[in-house]
PDB file with SEQRES, HELIX, SHEET and CRYST1 records, atoms N, CA, C and O in Angstrom:
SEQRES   1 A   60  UNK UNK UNK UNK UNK UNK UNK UNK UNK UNK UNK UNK UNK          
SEQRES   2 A   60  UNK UNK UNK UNK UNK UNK UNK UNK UNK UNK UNK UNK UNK          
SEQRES   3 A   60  UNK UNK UNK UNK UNK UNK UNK UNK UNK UNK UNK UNK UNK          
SEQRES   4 A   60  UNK UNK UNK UNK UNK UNK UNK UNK UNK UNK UNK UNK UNK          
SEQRES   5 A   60  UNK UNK UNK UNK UNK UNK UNK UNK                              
HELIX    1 AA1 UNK A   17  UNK A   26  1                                  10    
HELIX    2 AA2 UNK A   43  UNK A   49  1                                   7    
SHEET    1 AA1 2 UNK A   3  UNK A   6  0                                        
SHEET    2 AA1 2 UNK A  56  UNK A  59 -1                                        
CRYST1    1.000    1.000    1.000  90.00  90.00  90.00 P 1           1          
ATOM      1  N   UNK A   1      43.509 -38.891  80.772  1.00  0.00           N  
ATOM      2  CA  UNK A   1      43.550 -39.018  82.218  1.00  0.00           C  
ATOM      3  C   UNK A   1      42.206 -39.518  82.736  1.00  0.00           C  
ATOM      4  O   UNK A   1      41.154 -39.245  82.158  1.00  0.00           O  
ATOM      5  N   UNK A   2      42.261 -40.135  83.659  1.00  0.00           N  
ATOM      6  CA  UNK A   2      41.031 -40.854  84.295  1.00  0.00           C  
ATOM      7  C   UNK A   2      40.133 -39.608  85.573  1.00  0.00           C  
ATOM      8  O   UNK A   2      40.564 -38.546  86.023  1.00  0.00           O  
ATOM      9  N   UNK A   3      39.160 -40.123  85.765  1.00  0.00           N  
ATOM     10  CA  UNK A   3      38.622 -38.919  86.846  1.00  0.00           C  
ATOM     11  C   UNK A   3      38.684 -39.672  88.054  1.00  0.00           C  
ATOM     12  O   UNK A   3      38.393 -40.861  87.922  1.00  0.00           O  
ATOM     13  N   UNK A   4      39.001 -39.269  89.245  1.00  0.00           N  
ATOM     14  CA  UNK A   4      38.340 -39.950  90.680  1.00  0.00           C  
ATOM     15  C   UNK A   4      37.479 -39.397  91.110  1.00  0.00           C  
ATOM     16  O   UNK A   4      37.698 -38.256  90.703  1.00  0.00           O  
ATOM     17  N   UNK A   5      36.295 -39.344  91.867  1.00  0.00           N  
ATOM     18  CA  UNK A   5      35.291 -38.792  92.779  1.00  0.00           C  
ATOM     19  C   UNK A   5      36.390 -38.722  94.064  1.00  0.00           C  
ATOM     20  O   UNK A   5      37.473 -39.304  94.130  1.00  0.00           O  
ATOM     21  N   UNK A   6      35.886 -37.992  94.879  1.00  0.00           N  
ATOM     22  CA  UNK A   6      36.455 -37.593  96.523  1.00  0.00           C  
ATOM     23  C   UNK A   6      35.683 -37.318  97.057  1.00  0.00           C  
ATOM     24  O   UNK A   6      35.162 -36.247  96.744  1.00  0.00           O  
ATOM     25  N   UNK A   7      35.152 -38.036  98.113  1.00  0.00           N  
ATOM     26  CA  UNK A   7      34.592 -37.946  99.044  1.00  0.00           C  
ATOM     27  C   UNK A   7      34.882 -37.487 100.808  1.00  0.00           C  
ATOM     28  O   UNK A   7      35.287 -38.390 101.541  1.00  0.00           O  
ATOM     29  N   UNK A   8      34.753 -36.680 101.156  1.00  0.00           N  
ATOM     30  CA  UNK A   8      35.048 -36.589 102.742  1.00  0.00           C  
ATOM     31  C   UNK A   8      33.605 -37.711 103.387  1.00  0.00           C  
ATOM     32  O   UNK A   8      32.444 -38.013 103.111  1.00  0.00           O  
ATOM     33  N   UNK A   9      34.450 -37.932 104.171  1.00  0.00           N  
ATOM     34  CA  UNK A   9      33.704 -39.024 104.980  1.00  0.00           C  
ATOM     35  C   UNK A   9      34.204 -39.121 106.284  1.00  0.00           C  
ATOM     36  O   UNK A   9      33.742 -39.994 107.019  1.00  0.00           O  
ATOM     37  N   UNK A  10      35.530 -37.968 106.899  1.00  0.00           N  
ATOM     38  CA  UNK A  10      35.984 -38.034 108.266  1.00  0.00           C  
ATOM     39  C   UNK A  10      35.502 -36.136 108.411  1.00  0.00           C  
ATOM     40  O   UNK A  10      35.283 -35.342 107.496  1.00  0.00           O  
ATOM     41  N   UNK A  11      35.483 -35.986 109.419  1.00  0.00           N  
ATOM     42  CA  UNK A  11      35.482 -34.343 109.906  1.00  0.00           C  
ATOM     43  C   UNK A  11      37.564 -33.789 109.879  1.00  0.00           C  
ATOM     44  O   UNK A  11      38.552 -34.514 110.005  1.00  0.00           O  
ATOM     45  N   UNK A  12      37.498 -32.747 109.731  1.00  0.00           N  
ATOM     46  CA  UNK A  12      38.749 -32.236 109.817  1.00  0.00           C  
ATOM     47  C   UNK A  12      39.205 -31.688 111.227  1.00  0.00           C  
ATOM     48  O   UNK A  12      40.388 -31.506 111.514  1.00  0.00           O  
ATOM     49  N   UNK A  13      37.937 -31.396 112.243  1.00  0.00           N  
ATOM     50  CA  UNK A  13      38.583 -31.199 113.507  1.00  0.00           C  
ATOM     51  C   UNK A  13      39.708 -31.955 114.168  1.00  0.00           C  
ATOM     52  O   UNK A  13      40.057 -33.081 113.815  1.00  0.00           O  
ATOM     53  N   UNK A  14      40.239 -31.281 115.123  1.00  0.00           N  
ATOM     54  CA  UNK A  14      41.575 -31.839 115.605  1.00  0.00           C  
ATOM     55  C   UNK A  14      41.848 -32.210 114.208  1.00  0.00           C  
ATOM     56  O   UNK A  14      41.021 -33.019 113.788  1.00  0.00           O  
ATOM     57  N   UNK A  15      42.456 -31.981 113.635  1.00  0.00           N  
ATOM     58  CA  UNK A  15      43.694 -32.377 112.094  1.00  0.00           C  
ATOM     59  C   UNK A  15      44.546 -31.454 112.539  1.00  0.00           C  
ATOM     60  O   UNK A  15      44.290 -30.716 113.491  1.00  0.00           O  
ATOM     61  N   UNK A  16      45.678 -31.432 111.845  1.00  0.00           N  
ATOM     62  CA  UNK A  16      46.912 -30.685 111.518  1.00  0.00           C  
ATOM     63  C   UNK A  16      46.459 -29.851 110.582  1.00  0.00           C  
ATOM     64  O   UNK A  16      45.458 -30.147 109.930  1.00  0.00           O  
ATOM     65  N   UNK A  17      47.154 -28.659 110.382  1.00  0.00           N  
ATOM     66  CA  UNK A  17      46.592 -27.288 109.630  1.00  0.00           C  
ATOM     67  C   UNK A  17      47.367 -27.949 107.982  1.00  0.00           C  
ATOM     68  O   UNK A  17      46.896 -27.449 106.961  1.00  0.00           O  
ATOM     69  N   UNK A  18      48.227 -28.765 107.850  1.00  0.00           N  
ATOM     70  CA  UNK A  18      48.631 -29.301 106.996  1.00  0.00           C  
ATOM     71  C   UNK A  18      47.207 -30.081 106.331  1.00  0.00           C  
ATOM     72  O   UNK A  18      46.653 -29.615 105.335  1.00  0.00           O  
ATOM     73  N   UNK A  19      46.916 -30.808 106.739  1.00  0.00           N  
ATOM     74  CA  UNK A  19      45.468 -31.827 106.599  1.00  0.00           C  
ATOM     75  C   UNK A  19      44.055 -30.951 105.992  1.00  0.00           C  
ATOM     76  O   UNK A  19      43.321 -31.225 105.043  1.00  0.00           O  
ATOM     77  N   UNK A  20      44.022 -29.772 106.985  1.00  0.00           N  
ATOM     78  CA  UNK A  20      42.964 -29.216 106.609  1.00  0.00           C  
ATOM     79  C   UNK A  20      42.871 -28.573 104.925  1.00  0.00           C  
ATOM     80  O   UNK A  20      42.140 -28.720 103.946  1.00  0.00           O  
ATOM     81  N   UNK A  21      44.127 -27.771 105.309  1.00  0.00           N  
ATOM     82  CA  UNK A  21      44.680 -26.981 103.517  1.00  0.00           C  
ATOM     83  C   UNK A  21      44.569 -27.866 102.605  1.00  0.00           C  
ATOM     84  O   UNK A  21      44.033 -27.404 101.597  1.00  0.00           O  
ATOM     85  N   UNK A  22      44.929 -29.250 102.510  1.00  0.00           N  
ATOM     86  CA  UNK A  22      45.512 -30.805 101.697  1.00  0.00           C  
ATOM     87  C   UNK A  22      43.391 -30.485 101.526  1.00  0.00           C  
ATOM     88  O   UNK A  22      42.877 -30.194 100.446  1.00  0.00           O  
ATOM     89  N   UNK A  23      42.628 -30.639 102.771  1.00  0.00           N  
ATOM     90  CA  UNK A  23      40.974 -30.565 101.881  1.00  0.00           C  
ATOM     91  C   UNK A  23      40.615 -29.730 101.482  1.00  0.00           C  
ATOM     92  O   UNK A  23      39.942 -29.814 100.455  1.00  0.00           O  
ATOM     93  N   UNK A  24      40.882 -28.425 102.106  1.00  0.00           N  
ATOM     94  CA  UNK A  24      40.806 -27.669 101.589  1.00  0.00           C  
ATOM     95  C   UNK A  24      41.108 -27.288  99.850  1.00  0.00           C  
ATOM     96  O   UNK A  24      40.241 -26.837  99.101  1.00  0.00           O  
ATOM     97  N   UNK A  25      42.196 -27.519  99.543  1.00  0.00           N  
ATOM     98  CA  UNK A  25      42.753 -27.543  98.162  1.00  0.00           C  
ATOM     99  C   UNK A  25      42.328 -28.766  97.137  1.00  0.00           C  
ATOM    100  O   UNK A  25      42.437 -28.609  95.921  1.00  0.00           O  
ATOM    101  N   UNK A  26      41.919 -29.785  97.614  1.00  0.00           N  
ATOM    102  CA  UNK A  26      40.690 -30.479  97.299  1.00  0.00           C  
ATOM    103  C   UNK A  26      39.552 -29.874  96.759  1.00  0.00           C  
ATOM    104  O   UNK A  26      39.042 -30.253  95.704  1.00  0.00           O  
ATOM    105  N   UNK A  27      39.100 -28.877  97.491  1.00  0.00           N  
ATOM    106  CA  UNK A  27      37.628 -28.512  96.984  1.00  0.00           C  
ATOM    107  C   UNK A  27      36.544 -28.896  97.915  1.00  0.00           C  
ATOM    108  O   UNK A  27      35.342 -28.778  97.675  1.00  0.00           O  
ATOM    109  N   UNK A  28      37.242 -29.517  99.350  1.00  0.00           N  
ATOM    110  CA  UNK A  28      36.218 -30.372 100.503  1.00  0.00           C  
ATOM    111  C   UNK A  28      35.654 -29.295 101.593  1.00  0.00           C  
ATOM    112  O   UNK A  28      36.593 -28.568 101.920  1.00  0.00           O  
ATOM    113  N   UNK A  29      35.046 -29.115 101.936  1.00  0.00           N  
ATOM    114  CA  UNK A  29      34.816 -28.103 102.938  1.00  0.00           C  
ATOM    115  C   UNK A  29      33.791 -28.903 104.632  1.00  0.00           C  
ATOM    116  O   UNK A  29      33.965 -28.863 105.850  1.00  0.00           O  
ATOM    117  N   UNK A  30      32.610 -29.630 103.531  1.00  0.00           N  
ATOM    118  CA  UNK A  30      31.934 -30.131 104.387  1.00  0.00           C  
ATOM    119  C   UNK A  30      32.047 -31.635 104.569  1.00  0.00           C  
ATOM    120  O   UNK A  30      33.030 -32.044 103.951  1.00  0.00           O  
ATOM    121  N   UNK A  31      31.255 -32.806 105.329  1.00  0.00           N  
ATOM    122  CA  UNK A  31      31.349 -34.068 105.455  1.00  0.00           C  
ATOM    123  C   UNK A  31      30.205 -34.425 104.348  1.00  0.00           C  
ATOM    124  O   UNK A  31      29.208 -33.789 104.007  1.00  0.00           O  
ATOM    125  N   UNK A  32      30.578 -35.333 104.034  1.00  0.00           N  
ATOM    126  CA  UNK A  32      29.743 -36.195 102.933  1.00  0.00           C  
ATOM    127  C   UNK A  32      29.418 -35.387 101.307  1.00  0.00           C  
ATOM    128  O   UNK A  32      28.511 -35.579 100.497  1.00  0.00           O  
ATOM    129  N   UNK A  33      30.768 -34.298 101.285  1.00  0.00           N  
ATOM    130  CA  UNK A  33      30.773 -33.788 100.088  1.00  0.00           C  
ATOM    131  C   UNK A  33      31.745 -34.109  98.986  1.00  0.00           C  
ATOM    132  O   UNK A  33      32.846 -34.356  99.477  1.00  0.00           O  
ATOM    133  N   UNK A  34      31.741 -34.153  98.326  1.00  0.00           N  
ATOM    134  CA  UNK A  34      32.274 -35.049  96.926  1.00  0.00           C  
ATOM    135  C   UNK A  34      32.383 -33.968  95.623  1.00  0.00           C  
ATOM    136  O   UNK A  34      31.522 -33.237  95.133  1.00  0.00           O  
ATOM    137  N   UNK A  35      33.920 -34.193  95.241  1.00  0.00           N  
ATOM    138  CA  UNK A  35      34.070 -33.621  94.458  1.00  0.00           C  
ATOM    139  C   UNK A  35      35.177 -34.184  93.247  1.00  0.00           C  
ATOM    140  O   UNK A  35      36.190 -34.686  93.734  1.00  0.00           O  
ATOM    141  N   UNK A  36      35.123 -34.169  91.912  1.00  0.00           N  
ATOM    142  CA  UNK A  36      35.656 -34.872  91.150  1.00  0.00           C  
ATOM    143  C   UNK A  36      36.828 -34.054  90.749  1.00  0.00           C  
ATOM    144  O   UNK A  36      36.722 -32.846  90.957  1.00  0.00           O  
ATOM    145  N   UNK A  37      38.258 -34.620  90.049  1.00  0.00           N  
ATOM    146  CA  UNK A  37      39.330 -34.124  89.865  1.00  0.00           C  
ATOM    147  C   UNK A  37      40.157 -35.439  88.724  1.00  0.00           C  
ATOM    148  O   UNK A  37      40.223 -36.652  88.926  1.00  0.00           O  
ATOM    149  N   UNK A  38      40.549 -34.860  87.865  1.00  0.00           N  
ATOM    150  CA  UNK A  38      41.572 -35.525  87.103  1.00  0.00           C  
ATOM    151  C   UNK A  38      42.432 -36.277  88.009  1.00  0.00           C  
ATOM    152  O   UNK A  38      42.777 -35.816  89.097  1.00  0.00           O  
ATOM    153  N   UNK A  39      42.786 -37.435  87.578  1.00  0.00           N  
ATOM    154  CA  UNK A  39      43.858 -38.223  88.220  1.00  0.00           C  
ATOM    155  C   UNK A  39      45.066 -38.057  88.261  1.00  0.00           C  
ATOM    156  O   UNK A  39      45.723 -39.076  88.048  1.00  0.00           O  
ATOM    157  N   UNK A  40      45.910 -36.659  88.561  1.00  0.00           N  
ATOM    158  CA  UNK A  40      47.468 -36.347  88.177  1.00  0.00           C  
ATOM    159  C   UNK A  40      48.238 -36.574  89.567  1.00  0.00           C  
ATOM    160  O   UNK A  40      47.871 -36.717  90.734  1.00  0.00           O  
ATOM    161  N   UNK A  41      49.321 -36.545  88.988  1.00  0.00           N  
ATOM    162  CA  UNK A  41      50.342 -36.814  90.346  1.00  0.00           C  
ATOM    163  C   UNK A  41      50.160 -36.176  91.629  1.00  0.00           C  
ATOM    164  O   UNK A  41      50.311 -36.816  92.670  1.00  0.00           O  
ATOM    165  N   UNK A  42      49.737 -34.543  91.618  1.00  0.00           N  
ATOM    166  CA  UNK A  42      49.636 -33.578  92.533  1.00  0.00           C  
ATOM    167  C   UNK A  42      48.339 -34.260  93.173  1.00  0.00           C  
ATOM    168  O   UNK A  42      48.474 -34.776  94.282  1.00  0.00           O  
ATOM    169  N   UNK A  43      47.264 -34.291  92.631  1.00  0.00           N  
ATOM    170  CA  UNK A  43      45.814 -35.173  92.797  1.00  0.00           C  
ATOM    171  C   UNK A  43      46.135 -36.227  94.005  1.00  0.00           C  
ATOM    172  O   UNK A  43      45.695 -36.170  95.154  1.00  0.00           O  
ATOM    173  N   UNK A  44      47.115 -37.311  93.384  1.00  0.00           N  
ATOM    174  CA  UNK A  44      47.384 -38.038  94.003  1.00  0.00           C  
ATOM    175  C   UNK A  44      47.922 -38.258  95.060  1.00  0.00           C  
ATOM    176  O   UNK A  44      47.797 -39.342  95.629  1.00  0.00           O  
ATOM    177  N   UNK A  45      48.872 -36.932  95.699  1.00  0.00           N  
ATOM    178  CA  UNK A  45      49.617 -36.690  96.613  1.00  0.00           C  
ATOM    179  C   UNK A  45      49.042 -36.378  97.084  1.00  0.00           C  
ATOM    180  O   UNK A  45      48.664 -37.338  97.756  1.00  0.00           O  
ATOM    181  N   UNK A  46      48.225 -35.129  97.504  1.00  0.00           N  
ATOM    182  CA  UNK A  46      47.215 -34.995  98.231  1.00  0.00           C  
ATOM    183  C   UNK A  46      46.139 -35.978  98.713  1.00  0.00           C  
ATOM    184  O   UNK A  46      45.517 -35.761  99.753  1.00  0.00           O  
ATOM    185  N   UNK A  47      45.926 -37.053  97.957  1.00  0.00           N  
ATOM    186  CA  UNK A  47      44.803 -37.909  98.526  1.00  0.00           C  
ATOM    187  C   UNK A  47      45.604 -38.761  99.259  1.00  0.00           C  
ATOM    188  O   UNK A  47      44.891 -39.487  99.951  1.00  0.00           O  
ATOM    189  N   UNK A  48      47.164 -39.056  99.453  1.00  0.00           N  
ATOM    190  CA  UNK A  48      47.865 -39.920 100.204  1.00  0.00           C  
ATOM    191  C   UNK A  48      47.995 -39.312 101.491  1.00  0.00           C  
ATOM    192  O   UNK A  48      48.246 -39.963 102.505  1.00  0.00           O  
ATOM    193  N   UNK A  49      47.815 -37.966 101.464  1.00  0.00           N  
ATOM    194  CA  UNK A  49      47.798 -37.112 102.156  1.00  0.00           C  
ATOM    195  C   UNK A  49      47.065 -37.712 103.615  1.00  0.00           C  
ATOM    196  O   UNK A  49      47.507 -38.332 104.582  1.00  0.00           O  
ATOM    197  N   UNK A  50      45.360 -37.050 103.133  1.00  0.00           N  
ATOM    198  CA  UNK A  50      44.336 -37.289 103.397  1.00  0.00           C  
ATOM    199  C   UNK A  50      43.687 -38.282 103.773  1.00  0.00           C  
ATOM    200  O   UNK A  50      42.645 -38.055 104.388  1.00  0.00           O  
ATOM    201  N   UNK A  51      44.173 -39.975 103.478  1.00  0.00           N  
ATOM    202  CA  UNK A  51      43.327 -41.050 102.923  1.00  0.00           C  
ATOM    203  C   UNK A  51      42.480 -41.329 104.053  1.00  0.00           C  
ATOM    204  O   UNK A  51      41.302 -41.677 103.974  1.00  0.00           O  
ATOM    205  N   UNK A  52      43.104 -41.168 105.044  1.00  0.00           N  
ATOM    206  CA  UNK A  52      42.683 -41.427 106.077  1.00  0.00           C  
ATOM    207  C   UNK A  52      41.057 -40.659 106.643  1.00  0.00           C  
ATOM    208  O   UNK A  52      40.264 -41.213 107.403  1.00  0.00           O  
ATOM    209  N   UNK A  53      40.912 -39.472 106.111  1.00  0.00           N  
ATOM    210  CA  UNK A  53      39.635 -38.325 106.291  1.00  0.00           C  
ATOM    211  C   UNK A  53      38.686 -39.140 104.837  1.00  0.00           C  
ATOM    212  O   UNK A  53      37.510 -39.428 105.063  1.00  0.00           O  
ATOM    213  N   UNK A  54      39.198 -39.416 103.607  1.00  0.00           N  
ATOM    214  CA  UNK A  54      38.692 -39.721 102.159  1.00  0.00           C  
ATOM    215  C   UNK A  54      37.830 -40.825 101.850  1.00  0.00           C  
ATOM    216  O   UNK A  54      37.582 -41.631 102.747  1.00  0.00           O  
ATOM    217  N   UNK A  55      37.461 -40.939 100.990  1.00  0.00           N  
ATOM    218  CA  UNK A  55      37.360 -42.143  99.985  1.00  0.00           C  
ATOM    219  C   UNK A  55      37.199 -41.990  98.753  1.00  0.00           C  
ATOM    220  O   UNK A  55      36.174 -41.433  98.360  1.00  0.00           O  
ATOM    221  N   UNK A  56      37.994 -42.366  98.008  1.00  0.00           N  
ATOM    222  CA  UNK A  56      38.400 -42.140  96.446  1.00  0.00           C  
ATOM    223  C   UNK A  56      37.967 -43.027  96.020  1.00  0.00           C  
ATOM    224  O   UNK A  56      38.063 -44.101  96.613  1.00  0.00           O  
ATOM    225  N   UNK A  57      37.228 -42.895  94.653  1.00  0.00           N  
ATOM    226  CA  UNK A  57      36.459 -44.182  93.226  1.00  0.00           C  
ATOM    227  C   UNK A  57      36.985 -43.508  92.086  1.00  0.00           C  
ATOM    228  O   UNK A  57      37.416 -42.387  91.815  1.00  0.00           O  
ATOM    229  N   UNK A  58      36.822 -44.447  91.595  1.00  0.00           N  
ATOM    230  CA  UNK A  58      37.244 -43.876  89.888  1.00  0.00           C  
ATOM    231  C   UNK A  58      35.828 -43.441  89.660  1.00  0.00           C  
ATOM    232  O   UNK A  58      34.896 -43.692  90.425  1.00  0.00           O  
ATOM    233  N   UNK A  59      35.732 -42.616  88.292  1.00  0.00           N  
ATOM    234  CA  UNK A  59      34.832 -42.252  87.823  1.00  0.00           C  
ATOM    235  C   UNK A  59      35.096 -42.845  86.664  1.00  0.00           C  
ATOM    236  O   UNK A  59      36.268 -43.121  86.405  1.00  0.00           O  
ATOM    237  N   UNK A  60      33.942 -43.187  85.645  1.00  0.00           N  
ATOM    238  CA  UNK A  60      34.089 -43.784  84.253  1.00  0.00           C  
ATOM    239  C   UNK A  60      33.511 -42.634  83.039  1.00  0.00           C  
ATOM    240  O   UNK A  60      33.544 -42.929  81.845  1.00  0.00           O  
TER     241      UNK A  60                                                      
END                                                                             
């Protein structure tokens, strides 16, 4: 499996309590914090989630 980095790069105020949990369960708490995760389906759903708050890279 490949890794992505995750980055928050939007604030979660005003979000949907759906949105927040989706960073929450991420591992995101603050802005400009980054956290890495295997690339699996669940991974992925959640960042489709989100994309909009994110920014996802591969990691090598």
């Amino acid at each position: 499996m490949s890794k992505v980095k995750i980055t928050q790069v939007r604030s979660a105020i005003n979000r949907t309590g759906r949105q927040k949990r989706t960073l929450e369960a991420l591992g995101l708490r603050k802005m400009n914090q980054s956290v890495e995760h295997e690339a699996t389906a669940q991974v992925k759903g959640m960042i489709a989630r989100v994309s909009h708050l994110i920014t996802v890279e591969e990691v090598q």
